[in-house]
C-alpha positions in Angstrom: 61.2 190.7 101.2 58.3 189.4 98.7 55.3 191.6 99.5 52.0 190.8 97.2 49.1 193.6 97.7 45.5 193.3 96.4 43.4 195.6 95.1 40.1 196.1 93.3 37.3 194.4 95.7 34.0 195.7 96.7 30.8 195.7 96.4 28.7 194.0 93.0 25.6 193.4 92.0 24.7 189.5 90.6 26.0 189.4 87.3 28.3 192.5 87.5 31.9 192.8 86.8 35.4 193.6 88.9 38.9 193.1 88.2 41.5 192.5 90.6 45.0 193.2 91.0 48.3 191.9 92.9 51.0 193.7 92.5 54.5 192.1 93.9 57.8 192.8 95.1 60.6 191.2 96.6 61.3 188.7 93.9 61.9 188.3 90.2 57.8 188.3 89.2 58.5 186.7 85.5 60.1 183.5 87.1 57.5 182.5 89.0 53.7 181.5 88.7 51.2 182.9 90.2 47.8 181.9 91.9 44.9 183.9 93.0 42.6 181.9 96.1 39.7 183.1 98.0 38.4 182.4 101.1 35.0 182.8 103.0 34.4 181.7 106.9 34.7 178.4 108.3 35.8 177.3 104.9 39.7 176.3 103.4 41.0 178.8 100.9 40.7 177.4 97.5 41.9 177.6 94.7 40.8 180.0 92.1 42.8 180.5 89.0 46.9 179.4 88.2 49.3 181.1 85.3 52.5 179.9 84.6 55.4 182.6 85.0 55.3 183.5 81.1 51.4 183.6 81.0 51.3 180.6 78.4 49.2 178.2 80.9 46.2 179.3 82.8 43.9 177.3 84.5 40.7 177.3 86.8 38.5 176.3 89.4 35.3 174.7 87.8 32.8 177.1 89.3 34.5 179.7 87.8 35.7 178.5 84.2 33.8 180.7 81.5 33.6 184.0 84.0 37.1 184.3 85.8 39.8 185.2 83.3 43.4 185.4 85.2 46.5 187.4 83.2 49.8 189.0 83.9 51.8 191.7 83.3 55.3 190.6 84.1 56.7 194.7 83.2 54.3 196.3 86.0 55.1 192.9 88.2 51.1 193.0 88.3 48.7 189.8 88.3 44.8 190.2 87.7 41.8 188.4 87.6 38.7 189.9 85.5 35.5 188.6 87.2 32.4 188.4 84.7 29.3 187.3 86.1 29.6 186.8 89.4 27.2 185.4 91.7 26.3 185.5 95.7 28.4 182.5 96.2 31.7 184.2 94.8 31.5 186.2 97.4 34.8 185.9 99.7 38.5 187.4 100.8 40.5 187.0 97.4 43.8 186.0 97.9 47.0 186.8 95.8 49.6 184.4 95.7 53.4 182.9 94.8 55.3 180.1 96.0 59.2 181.2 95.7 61.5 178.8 96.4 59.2 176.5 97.9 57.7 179.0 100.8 54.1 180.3 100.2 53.5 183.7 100.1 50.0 185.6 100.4 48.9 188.8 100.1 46.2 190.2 103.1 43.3 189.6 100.7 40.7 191.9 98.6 36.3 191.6 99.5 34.3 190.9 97.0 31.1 191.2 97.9 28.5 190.3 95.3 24.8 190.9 97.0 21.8 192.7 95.6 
């Protein structure tokens, strides 16, 4: 079955650094694009950052284009996002995700907790 488990949250100062990681199982990882979302109470997830299957296409949310860089790699069936930069309000449950033949699948979400 496709399983997708984060890793890398925690604790950051304003204007630190983490990277995150999704690794995935389940499915053929170089077919399919991926999608990392984040979440914080009361609020819909939302998108975050998109690459295409082969890494050629990225793309971001607007409060985080010039910080968030998202990459791939399709040999370790690994998906990461480095976060430069980050302020209070990234704080949130990060999300790891794939849609494979049309059903949405999540991972159960990394902290990142970005407080001084």
């Amino acid at each position: 079955q496709v399983q997708l488990v984060e890793s890398g949250g925690g604790l950051v100062q304003p204007g630190g650094s983490l990277r995150l990681s999704c690794t995935a199982s389940g499915f053929t990882f170089s077919n399919y694009p991926m999608s990392w979302y984040r979440q914080v109470p009361e609020k819909a997830r939302e998108l975050v950052a998109f690459i295409a299957n082969r890494g050629d296409f990225t793309n971001y949310a607007g409060s985080v284009k010039g910080r968030f860089t998202i990459s791939r790699d399709n040999a370790m069936n690994t998906v990461y996002l480095q976060m430069n930069n980050l302020k209070p309000e990234d704080t949130a449950v990060y999300y790891c995700n794939s849609r494979v033949n049309r059903v949405d699948y999540w991972g159960k979400g990394t902290l990142v907790t970005v407080s001084s």
